[in-house]
N, C-alpha and C positions, 0 to 999 in steps of 0.2 A: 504494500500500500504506500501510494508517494504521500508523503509530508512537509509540511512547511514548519520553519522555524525562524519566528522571528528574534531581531536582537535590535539594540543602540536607542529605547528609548530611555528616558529619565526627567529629570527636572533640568531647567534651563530658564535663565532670564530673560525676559522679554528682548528682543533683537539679537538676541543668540543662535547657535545655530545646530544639530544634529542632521545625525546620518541615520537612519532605518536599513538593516540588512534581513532579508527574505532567503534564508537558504532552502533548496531542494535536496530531498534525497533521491534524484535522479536527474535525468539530461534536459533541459528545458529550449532545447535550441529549436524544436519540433513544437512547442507550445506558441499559439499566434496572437495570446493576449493576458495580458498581466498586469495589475494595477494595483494600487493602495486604497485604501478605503479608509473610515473613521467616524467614529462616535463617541459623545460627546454624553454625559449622563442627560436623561431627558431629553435626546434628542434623537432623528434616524439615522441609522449610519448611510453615510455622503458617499458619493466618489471623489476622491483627489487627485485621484493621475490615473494615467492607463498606457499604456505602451505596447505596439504589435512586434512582430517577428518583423517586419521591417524597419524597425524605428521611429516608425510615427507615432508622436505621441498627446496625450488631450488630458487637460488640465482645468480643472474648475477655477472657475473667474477669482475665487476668495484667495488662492495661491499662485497665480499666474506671474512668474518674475520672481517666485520668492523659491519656490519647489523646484526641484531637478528630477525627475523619474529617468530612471537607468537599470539597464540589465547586463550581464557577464555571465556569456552562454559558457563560457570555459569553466567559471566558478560556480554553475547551476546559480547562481545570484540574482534579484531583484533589490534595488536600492531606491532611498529615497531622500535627497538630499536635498533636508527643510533649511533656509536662511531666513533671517529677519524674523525669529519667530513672533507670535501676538498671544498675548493671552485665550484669545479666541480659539488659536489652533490645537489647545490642551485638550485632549482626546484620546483615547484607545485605537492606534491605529493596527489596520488589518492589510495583509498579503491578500491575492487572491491569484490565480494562476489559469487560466483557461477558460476563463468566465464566459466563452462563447459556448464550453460544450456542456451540458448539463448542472449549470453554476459553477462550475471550474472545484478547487480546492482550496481550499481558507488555511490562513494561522493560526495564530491561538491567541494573537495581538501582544502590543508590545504599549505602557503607558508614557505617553508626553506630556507632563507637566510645563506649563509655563508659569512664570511667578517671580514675583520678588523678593 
């Protein structure tokens, strides 16, 4: 069974910056969509980035210029490289991996505190 495992959140001050890692336990070069997600207590979980097997990638308006979505088929990796964070952005964010074939495979989420 493939799994996701996420790493790299934490706390961080407002205009700071983290990286999110999504590792696979198998080859993701063959998967054509992959994205971050994230929820917020009281709230739905959102899309924040998505990225295909080509590199095209779509990003929600709230992070657009702040967020980096990237993958590394060599390292089965999905990353996600938050800047400028906002207190807004404090959330539980989620991996998801294939989202086009039967809802893909999720993480187990990783927490972003923002705060001072």
């Amino acid at each position: 069974q493939v799994q996701l495992v996420e790493s790299g959140g934490g706390l961080v001050q407002p205009g700071g910056s983290l990286r999110l890692s999504c590792a696979a336990s198998g080859s993701i070069f063959s998967i054509y969509i992959m994205a971050w997600y994230r929820q917020a207590p009281g709230k739905q979980r959102e899309l924040v980035a998505a990225i295909t097997s080509g590199g095209s990638t779509n990003y929600a308006d709230s992070v657009k210029g702040r967020f980096t979505i990237s993958r590394d088929n060599a390292k089965n990796t999905l990353y996600l490289q938050m800047n400028s964070l906002k207190p807004e952005d404090a959330a539980v964010y989620y991996c998801n991996m294939g989202g086009d074939y039967r809802g893909g495979i999720w993480g187990q989420g990783t927490q972003v505190t923002v705060s001072s």
